[in-house]
C-alpha positions, 0 to 999 in steps of 0.5 A: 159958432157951434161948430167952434165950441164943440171943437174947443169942448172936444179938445178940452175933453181930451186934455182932461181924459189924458189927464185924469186917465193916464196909467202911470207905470207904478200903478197898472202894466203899461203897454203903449209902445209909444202909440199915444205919443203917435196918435196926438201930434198926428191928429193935432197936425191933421186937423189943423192941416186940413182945416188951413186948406178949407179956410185957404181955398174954395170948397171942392166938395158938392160945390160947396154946399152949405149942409154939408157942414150941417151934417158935419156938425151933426156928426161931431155931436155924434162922435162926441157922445160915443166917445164919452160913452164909451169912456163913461162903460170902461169906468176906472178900466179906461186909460189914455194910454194902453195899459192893463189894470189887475183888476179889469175884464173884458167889457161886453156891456153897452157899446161895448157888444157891438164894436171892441173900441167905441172909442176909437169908431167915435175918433174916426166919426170926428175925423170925418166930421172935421174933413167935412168941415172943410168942404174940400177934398184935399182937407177931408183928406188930410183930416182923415187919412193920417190920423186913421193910421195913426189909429190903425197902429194904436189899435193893433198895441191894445189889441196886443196887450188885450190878447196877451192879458186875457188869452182866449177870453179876448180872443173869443170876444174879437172873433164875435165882435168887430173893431170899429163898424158894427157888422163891417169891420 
């Protein structure tokens, strides 16, 4: 039952964020290149696809076990407070969609010093969180492959616009710091 009302605070979170954070193009310079409209449907799809598999068939996954929705649990909550961290550091600078505003700067501060998207390091948490959910291989699988290009594709559009916007500044601020694992990559 937790589990559900986590999913269903996480879903109604994102429908709030693209509301109320969507540059429209009269009021910032708007870079998406259609990654939003990629990114969503997948994810929806993905998570639905992979949760079918999980309820449809027996678990393939450590035979099963219990914890491992515990843990997957546990990671939902994780993932969750990162992303709404990470929105909450950028402010009135974050966007749903990738676009630049005249008067945002490259963000150093907070989660912000150790990965350049917070936000997306807490999306990939949720996928794995999701695929585990199912206890199943082929649902963690679908879960989490298709949704992670997805987002792949959408990080290198707002990396681009990023470059393009603040020039050496950014792209001092990504050779020092990774895009999604602290450390790692």
């Amino acid at each position: 039952m937790l589990w559900k009302i986590l999913d269903w605070t996480w879903i109604a979170s994102e429908v709030v964020i693209l509301g109320a954070t969507r540059t429209r193009r009269s009021s910032g310079n708007v870079r998406d290149r259609g990654s939003l409209l990629i990114l969503w449907p997948v994810i929806v799809a993905s998570i639905t696809a992979g949760s079918w598999i999980g309820e449809a068939h027996a678990p393939t996954r450590f035979g099963g076990a219990r914890w491992v929705r515990t843990a997957s649990l546990a990671i939902l909550v994780i993932g969750l407070a990162i992303r709404w961290a990470g929105i909450a550091t950028l402010g009135k600078a974050f966007s749903a969609n990738v676009a630049i505003h005249a008067t945002q700067t490259v963000h150093k501060a907070g989660l912000f010093h150790f990965v350049r998207h917070p936000s997306y390091s807490d999306l990939m948490l949720i996928f794995v969180a999701a695929g585990m959910h199912t206890r199943n291989w082929l649902g963690l699988a679908i879960t989490l492959v298709p949704p992670t290009a997805a987002l792949l594709y959408r990080i290198h559009v707002e990396e681009a616009a990023l470059g393009q916007a603040f020039g050496q500044k950014y792209i001092d601020y990504s050779r020092a710091t990774k895009r999604l694992i602290p450390g790692i990559y």
